[in-house]
N, C-alpha and C positions, 0 to 999 in steps of 0.2 A: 423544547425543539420548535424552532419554527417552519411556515411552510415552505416547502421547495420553490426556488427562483429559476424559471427558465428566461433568458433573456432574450428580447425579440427586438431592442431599439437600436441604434445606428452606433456601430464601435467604432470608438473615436481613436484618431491614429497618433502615434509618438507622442503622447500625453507622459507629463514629470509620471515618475510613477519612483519614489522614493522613502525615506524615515524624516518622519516630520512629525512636529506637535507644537500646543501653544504657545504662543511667542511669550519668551519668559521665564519661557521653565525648562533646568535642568538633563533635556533626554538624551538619554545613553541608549544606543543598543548593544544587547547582552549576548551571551552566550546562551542558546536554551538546552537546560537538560530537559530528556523525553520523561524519562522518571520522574524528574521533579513534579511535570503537570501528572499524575498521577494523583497524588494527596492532595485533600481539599479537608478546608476547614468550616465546621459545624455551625457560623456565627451569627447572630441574626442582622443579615444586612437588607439589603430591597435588592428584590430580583431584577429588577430594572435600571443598575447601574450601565449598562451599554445599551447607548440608543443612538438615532443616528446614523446605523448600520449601511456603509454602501461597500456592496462587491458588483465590479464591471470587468468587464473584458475589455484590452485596449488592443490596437494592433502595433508591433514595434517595429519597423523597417530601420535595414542602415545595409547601405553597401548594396543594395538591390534584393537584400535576402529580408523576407519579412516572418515573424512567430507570434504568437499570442501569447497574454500578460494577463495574471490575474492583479486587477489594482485592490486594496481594500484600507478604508478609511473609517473613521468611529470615533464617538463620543462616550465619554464614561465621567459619569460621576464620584468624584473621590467620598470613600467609608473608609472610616477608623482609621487601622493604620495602611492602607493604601497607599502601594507606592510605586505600581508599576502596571504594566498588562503585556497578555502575549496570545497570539495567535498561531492556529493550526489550519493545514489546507490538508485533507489525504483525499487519497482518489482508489479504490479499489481496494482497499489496507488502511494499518494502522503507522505503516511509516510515511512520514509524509514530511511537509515544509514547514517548519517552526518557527518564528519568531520571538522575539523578546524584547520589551521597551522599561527601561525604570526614569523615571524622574525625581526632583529633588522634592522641598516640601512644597505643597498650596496652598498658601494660604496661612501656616504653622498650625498653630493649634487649631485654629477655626477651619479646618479644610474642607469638613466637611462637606459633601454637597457643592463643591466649587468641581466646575466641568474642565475635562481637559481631551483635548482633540488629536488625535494620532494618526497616523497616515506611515503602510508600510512597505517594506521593499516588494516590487512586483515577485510575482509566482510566475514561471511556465506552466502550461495548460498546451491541450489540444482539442482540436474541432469537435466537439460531439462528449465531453469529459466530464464526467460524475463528479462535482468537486465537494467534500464533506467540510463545511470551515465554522470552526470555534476561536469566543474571545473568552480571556479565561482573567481576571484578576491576578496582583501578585501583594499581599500573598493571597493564595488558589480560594476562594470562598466560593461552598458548592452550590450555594442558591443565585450565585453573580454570572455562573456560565451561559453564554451565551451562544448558539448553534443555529445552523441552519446548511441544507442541501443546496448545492446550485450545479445548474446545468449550463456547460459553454457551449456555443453558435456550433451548429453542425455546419459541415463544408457547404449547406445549399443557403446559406444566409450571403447574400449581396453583396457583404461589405468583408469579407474574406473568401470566398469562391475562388479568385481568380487571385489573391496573395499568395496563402498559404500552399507551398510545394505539393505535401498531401492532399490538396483540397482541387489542383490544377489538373483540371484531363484533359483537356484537348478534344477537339470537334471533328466528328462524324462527319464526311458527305458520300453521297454515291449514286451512283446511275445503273439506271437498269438496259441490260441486253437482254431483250423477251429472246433473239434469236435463240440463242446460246442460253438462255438460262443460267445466265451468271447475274450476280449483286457485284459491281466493281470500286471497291471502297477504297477512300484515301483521308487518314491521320491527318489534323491543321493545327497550329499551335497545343505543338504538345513537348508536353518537357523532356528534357534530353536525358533522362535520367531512366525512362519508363519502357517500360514491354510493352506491346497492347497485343491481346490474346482476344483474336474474333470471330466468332464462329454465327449459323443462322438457330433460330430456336421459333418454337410457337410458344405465343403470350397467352395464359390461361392467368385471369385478373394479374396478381403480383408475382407470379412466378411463370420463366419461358422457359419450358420444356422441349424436348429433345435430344439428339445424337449426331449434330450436324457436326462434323469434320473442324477441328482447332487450327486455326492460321495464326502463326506470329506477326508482328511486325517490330522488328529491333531497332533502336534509337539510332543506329547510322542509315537505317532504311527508310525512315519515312518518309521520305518525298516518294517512296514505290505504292503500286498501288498491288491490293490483295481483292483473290479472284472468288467469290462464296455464290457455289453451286446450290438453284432451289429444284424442287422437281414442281413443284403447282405455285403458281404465284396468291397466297393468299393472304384476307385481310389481316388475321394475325401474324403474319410471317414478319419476322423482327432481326436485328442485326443485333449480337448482344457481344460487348467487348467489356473485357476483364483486364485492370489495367493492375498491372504488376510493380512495384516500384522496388529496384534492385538494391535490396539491404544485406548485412552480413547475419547468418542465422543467430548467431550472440546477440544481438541487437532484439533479439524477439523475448530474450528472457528479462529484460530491463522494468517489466512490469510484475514480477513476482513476490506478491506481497503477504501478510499473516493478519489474518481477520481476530484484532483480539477477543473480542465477544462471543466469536461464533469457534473461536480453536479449530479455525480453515485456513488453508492453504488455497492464495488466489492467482491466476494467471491469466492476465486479460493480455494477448499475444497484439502487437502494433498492426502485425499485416494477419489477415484472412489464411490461416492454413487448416491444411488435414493431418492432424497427428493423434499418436496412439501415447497416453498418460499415466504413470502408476507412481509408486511411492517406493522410496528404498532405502535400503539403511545401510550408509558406507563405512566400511571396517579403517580406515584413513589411509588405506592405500589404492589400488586402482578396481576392487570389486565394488561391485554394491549390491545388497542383497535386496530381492525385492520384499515386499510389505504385502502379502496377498488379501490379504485381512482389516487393512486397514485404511478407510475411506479420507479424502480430501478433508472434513470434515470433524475429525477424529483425533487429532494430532497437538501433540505439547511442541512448542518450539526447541531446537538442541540444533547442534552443529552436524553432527550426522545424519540429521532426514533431510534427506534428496527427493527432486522429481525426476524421473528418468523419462525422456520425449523421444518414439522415435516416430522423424515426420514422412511422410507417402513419400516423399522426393528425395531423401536421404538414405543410403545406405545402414549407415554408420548410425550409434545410439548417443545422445547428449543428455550430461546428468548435469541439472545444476541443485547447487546444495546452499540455498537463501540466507541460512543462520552461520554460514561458515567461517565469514569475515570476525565474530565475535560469538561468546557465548550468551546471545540476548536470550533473557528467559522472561516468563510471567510470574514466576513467583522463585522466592528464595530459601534457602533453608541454611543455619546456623549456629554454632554453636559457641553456650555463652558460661561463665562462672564468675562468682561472685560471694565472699565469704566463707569459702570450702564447697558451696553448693553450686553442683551444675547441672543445667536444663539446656534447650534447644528451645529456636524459636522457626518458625514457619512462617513467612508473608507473603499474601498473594494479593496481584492487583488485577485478579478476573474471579468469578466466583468459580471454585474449585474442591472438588474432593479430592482427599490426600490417604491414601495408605502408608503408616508406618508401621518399621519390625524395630524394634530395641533387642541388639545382638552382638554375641562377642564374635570381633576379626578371628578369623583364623590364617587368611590369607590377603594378600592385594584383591584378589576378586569373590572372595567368599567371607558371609557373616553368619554363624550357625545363630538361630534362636535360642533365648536362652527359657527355663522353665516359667511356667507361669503365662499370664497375660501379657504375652509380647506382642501381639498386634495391636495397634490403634487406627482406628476409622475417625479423619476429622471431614468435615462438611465448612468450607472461609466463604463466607459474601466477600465482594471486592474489595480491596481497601483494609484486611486485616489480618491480625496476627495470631497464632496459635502458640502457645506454652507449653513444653512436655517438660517437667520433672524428671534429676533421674535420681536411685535412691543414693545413699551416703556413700556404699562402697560400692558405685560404678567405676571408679579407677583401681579397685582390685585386679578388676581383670579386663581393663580399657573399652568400655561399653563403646561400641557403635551406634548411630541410628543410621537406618536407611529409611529414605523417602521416596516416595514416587506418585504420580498423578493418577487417581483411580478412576478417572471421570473420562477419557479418552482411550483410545486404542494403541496409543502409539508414545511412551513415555517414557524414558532413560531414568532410572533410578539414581539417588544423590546417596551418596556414604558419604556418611559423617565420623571420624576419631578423632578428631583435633581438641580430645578434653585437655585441658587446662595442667592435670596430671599426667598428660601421655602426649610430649610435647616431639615424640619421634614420628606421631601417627600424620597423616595430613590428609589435608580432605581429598577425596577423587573420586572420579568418576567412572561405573561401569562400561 
């Protein structure tokens, strides 16, 4: 890991920002599977195949609308059979923006050690945005990974302030009536998109305390002016406006991401709200139960954990449910045979305890244990697989196993029948 990058120097505007590499050589870009960069290989190469390393923020305008670009560019030295590289950007999660670059050979046999230069498609980012980015070898060699933290320009950097929509508020003025004890404030170049919400407050260092009276001003109104009653004119006395920018509430859940290391549920919301949070586990029709027990924190990935939000301004409850689109999991469980003998295998690509019962079906939703030592307790570091044996006459009476994750609070058991013998049985889910 390297050290975190905040970036403080001048973002250069509409720069190429595309897939490129040494002139010469064969580059394709790929398909990336997420899975795939999972496995890495043991092989001894030099950890300093990628060097070179630049990640920049550009700014990309067209049509008068301008966004932020993560550019990233790198050198790598070709080992063994090296034949490609690929990058990752996440930001608050593990899903995030992947790339893939292969090329053809450098050099043939002698390639060793011969440098090759890549340059990739930009990323979107925003002002102020956590970015985690890895270069990874193809194939994966785990001493060639390269990482590092970067930080994009928050909205008070010069050189986006006054582009980027989110980053544009508009200017304060005002006059004061001592008569009257009014503040008589008027909005100046401000976007036609925004609320501004103004009220007076007293400044105590970083924070302006108070219960001064909320005034709108709506985007077909601002050339009016808003009237902010003080009762003592004093030195702290502040004008504090809270600028609103009118989005669809769906739009707030676009940031709900799955921490895989930490088995957390992440929700970094775009706009500033007040909402109340919990966990729920929906039956696939319109209930969801909730999870009283079970912390953010806590959680295996599955298609029915929900978060359930509901926000101060909202009547109404929104559930959204992250893993629903597919069945993404962190680890897998399967069953295999081979010369009359059948075992199951277990792989997981986070470290994980696993509870298994070996049990005969009785039903679609029930597997009675059978005598003996049917439970097993295994303990995977990342990256591995587990073996379970079953004996000779497990198809006597179509052995099931159930798995399920013992290290978290919140984890949907896997049934397994699909033995090799009992070809009516199929896998499912409770």
């Amino acid at each position: 890991m390297r050290n975190h990058i905040i970036q403080m120097q001048r973002i250069e505007r509409n720069q190429h920002c595309g897939w490129n590499c040494s002139e010469g050589l064969q580059c394709k870009p790929r398909a990336y599977s997420l899975l795939s960069g999972f496995h890495c290989r043991n092989h001894a190469v030099s950890s300093t195949i990628f060097h070179s390393v630049n990640i920049s923020t550009i700014l990309s305008c067209e049509e008068g609308k301008c966004s932020l670009q993560l550019r990233i560019t790198a050198s790598a030295n070709v080992s063994g059979d090296m034949h490609g590289v690929s990058v990752c950007a996440n930001s608050a999660g593990m899903i995030g923006n992947c790339q893939m670059y292969t090329f053809g050979q450098v050099g043939g046999k002698n390639s060793t050690g011969k440098q090759v230069d890549v340059g990739f498609e930009c990323i979107p980012v925003r002002p102020g945005q956590h970015v985690f980015v890895s270069l990874k070898t193809l194939p994966n060699y785990c001493k060639a990974m390269w990482s590092q933290s970067y930080f994009v320009p928050e909205c008070s950097h010069e050189d986006i302030r006054d582009e980027i929509p989110e980053c544009i508020t508009g200017k304060l003025s005002y006059t004061v009536d001592a008569t009257r004890k009014h503040l008589i404030v008027n909005v100046k170049d401000a976007p036609k998109e925004t609320d501004y919400n103004l009220r007076l407050c007293h400044r105590h260092t970083v924070i302006c305390a108070g219960n001064g009276t909320h005034k709108t001003i709506k985007p077909q109104h601002l050339q009016r002016s808003i009237h902010l009653h003080y009762s003592r004119a004093l030195p702290c006395l502040c004008i504090e406006c809270l600028e609103i920018t009118i989005v669809d509430l769906e739009d707030l859940w676009s940031d709900v991401t799955y921490e895989m290391n930490k088995d957390q549920l992440v929700w970094q919301p775009r706009c500033p709200v007040k909402v109340t949070v919990s966990l729920c586990h929906t039956d696939g029709k319109s209930s969801c139960r909730d999870l009283s027990n079970v912390t953010f924190s806590s959680v295996d990935p599955h298609p029915t954990l929900c978060m359930k939000v509901q926000f101060t301004t909202e009547v109404k409850t929104w559930i959204k449910c992250p893993f629903s689109e597919g069945n993404f999991s962190v680890w897998t469980a399967k069953m295999m045979s081979q010369g009359g003998q059948q075992w199951a295998e277990i792989t997981t690509w986070v470290k994980a305890n696993f509870s298994v019962l070996i049990c005969e079906k009785k039903s679609s939703t029930q597997c009675k244990g059978k005598e003996g030592k049917d439970f097993k307790s295994l303990v995977l570091d990342r990256m591995k697989t587990a073996v379970i044996n079953l004996s000779e006459n497990a198809c006597e009476v179509c052995v099931c196993i159930k798995v399920h994750r013992a290290d978290v609070l919140f984890s949907i058991p896997v049934l397994m029948c699909n033995l090799q013998c009992c070809f009516n049985e199929k896998k499912g889910r409770l």
